[in-house]
C-alpha positions in Angstrom: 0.0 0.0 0.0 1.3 3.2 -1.1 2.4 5.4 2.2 0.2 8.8 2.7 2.3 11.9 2.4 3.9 13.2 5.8 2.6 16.4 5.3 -0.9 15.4 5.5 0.1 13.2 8.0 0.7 16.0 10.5 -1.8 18.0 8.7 0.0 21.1 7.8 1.3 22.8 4.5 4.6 22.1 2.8 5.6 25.3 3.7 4.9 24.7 7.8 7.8 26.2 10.1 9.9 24.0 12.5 7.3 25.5 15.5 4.2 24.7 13.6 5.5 20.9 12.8 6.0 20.3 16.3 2.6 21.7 17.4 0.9 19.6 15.0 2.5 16.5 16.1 1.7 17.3 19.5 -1.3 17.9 19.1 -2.3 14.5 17.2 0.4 12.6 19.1 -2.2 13.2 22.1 -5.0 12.2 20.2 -3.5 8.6 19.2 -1.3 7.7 22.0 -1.5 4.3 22.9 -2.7 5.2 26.8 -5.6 7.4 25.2 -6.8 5.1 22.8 -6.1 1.1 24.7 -6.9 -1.7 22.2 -7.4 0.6 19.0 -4.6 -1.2 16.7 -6.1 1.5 14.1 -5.2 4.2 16.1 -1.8 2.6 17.4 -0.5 2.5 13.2 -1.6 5.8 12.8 0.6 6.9 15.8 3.4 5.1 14.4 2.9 6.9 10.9 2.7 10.2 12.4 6.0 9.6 14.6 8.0 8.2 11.3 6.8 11.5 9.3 7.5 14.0 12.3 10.9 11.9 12.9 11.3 12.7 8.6 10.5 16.4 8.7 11.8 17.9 12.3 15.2 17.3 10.5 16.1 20.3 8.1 18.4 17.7 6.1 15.8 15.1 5.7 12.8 17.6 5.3 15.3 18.9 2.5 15.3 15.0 0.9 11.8 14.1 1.2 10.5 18.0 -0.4 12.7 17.0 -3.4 12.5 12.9 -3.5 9.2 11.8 -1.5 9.7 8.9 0.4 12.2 7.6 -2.0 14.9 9.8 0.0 14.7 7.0 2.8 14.6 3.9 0.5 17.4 2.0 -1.6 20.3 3.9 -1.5 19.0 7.9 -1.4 19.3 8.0 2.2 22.6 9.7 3.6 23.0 10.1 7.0 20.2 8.2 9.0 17.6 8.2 6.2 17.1 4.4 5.5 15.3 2.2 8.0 12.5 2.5 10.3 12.0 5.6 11.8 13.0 6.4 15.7 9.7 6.7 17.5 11.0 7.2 21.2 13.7 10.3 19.8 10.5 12.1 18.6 8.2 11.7 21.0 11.2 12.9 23.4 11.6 15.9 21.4 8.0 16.9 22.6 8.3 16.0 25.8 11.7 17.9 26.1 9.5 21.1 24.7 6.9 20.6 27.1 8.6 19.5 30.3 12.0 20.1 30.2 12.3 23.4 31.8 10.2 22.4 34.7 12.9 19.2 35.6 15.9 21.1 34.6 16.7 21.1 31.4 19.5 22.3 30.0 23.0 21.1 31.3 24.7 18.7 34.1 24.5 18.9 37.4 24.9 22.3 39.7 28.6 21.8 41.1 28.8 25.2 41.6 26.2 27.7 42.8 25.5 31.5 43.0 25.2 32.5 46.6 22.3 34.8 47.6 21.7 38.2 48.0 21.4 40.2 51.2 19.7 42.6 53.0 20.8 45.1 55.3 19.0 48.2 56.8 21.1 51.1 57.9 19.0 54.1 59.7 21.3 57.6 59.6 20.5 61.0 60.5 19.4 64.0 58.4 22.4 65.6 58.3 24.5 62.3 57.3 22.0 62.1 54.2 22.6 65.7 53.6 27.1 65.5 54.3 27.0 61.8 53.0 29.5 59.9 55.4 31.0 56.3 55.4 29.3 54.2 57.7 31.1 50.7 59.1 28.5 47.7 59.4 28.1 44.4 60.9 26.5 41.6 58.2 26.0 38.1 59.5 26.7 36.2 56.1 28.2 32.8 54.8 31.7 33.7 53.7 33.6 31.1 51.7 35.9 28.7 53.8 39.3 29.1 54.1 40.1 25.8 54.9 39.3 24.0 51.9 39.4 27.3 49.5 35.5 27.1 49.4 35.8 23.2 47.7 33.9 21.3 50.8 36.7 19.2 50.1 39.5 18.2 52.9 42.9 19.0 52.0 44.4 18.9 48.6 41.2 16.4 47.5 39.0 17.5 44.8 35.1 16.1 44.5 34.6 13.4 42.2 31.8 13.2 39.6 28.5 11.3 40.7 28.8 7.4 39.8 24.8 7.7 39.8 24.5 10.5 37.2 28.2 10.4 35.9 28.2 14.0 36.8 25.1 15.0 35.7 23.2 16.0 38.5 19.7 14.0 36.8 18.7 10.9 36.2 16.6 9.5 33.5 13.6 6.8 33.2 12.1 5.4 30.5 8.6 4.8 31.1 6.8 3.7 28.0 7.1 6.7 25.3 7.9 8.9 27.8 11.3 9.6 29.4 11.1 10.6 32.9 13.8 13.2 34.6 14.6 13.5 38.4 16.9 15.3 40.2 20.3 12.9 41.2 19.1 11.2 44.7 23.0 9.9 45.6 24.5 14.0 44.7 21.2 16.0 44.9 21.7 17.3 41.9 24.8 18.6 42.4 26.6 16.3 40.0 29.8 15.8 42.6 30.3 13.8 45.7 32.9 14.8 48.3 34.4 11.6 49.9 36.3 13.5 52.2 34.4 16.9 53.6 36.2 19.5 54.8 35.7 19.0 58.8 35.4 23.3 59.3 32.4 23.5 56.6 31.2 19.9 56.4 31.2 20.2 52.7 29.5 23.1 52.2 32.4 25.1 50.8 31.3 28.2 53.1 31.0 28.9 57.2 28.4 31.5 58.8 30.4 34.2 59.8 30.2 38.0 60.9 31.8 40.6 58.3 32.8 44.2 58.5 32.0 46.5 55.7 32.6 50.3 55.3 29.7 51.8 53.7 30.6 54.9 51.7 27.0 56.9 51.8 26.2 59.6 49.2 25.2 63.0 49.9 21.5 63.3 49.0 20.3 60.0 50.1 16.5 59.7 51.2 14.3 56.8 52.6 14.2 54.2 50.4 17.6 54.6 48.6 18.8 51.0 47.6 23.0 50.7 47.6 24.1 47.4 45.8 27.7 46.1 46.8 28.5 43.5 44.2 29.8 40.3 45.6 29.4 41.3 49.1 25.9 38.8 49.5 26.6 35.1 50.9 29.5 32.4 49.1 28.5 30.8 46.7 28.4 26.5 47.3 31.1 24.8 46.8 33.4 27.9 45.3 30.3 29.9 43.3 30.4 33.4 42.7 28.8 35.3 45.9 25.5 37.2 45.5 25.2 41.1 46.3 24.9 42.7 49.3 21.6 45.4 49.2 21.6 48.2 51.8 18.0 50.2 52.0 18.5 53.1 53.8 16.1 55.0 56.5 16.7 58.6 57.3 15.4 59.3 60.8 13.0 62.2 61.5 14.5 66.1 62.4 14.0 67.9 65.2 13.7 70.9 63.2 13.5 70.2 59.3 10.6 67.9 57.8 12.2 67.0 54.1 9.8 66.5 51.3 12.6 65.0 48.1 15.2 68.2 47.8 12.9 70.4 49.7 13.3 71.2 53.7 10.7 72.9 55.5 11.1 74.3 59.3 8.3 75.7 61.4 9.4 79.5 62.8 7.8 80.9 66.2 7.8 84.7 65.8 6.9 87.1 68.6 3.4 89.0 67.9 5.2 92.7 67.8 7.8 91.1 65.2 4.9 89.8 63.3 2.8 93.4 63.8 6.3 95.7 63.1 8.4 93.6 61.0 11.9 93.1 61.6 14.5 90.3 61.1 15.1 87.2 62.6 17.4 84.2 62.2 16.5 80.9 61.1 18.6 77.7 61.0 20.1 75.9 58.3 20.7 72.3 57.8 24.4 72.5 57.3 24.4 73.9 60.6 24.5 77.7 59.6 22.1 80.6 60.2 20.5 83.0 57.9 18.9 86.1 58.5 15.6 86.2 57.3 13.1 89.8 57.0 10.0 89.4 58.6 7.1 92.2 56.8 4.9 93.5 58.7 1.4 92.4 59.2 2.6 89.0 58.3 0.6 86.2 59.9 0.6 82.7 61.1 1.1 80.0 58.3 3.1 82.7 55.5 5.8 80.5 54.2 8.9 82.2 52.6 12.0 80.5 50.3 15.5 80.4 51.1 16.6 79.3 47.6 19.5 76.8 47.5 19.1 76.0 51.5 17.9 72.8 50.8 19.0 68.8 49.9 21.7 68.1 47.9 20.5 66.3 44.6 21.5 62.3 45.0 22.6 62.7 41.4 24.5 66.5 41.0 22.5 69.3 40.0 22.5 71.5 42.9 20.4 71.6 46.4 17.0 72.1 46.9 15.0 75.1 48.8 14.0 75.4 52.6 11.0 76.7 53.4 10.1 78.9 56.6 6.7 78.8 57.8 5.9 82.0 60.4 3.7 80.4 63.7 3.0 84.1 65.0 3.3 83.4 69.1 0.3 84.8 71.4 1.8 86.4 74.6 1.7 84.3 77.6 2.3 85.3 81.4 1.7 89.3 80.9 2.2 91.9 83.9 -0.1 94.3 85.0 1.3 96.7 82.8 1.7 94.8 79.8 -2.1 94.1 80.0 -2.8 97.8 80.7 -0.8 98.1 77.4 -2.5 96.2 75.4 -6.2 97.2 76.7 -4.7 100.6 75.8 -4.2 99.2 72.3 -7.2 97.5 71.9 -9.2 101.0 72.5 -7.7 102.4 70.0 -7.5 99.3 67.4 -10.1 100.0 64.7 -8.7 99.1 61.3 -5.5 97.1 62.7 -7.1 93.6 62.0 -9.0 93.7 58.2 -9.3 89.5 58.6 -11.2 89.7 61.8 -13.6 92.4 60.8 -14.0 90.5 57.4 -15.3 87.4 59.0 -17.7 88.5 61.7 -19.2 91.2 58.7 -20.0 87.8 57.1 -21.0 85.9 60.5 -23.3 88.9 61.1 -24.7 88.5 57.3 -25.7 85.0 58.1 -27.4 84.7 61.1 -29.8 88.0 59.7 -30.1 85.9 57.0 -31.1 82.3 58.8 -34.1 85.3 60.8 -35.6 86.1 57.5 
């Protein structure tokens, strides 16, 4: 009986891509699998025909023979490198089953002999004005540092780790189960592909030993809450001589005393006496770098005016200059007056008609509304 053209086999066009060849056969290698389909010998032959043409056309070489000869690429002679004789089910059906599950059990090289080590995490809390100098800060990280002993092997001595005999050095090991090929990790080296016959006695084998380290810290001027500084290599050993991971410092800047910071911007709450406020005159106000600058007070001003001193700010994490501070005026009420202050000020009061425009602004609009809730 004449054979049925692969192409119509896997029901796709002669021009089908790699990808859409492997779908195909996926998708009708499901459909006529043996498990799915128990005592059909109809559908066991067709499942056999579709793994000889997918095992024909996932090869570029012998797709090129069969698009220009047929079938007669693989019979008497045509054939060059593996084109005559049956085809091989098992290496095509494992090509699928690669596709869909080797990523999940590890595909893609031996065993792990050596591994990355992690990153860490350290939080440093530092003051206002050591974000706004920058400083270098010395810090304690508790950490797995690589041992000295065996030079971070796990091995004791001048001994190196020998290659799995259960996975030759793989790290996996394979199954065949039916069509499909099952992949676990190595139970003798768990997956790391070597064995240590003699561990080193100050790591057990580990290649690293938990150990407190020093670092300096170089902070940058500018730095707020939430700033994230990345030592490379500074994170835990790796296993068994791997390259260490990073060490990640997030830093905190505690609350001011004085200053509340909002990015670049500082802002700093001012109490100023009521006949400064009334008169005007000038005051001094501090300054983050520890400085003072005189600042005019006009008169009239009133509680809650904010005024800019331009360049009295943050430095900028990244250059560019520093950012503003802001002075908010609290104008202070008089407390614990003498007899004579008081007299003073009922003395002013007499005579205080057009002294306070807000006042007599809102109680001319309180007086509006209550002869308007009468009517």
């Amino acid at each position: 009986m004449a054979k049925r053209d692969y192409y119509e086999i896997l029901g796709v066009a002669r021009s089908a891509t790699a990808d859409e060849l492997k779908k195909a056969y996926r998708k009708k290698a499901k459909e006529l699998h043996p498990d799915s389909n128990s005592g059909s010998a109809n559908a066991e032959a067709q499942f056999k025909e579709l793994n000889e043409a997918y095992e024909a056309l996932k090869d570029p070489e012998k797709k090129a023979a069969y698009d220009r000869f047929g079938h007669a690429a693989f019979e008497g002679g045509m054939g060059g490198r593996g084109y005559g004789g049956q085809a091989d089910f098992s290496s095509a059906f494992s090509d699928v089953f690669d596709d869909l599950f080797g990523d999940f059990m590890g595909r893609g090289g031996g065993g792990q002999r050596a591994s990355r080590g992690s990153d860490l995490r350290y939080n440093l809390s530092i003051t206002m004005e050591e974000a706004f100098f920058g400083s270098q800060k010395t810090i304690n990280v508790p950490t797995s540092v690589s041992c000295e002993e065996c030079n971070g092997t796990g091995a004791e001595g001048a001994t190196e780790p020998q290659p799995c005999p259960t996975c030759s050095g793989m790290g996996k090991v394979r199954a065949q189960q039916g069509f499909f090929t099952v992949e676990r990790t190595c139970p003798t080296c768990s997956g790391l592909g070597q064995i240590i016959k003699n561990p080193c006695k100050q790591c057990g084998g580990a290649g690293r030993i938990e150990k407190n380290r020093s670092l300096s810290v170089n902070i940058p001027a500018g730095v707020e809450t939430g700033t994230k500084i990345r030592l490379a290599g500074e994170g835990e050993a790796g296993l068994r001589g791997g390259s260490p991971g990073d060490l990640y410092i997030f830093v905190s800047v505690r609350e001011h005393e004085l200053f509340e910071r909002d990015g670049n911007s500082l802002f700093c709450r001012i109490p100023v006496p009521m006949t400064t406020a009334a008169m005007g005159g000038d005051i001094e106000v501090p300054t983050i770098d520890g400085g003072r600058a005189r600042v005019k007070i006009p008169a009239g001003s009133q509680s809650g005016r904010q005024m800019r001193l331009r360049g009295k700010g943050m430095p900028s994490l990244r250059g560019g200059g520093r950012g503003d501070l802001f002075i908010e005026l609290a104008v202070e009420t008089p407390v614990n007056l003498t007899s004579r202050q008081k007299e003073l000020l009922r003395e002013f009061e007499g005579q205080a008609e057009n002294n306070s425009p807000e006042s007599h602004s809102f109680f001319s609009k309180v007086k509006s509304f209550w002869e308007s809730m009468k009517s």
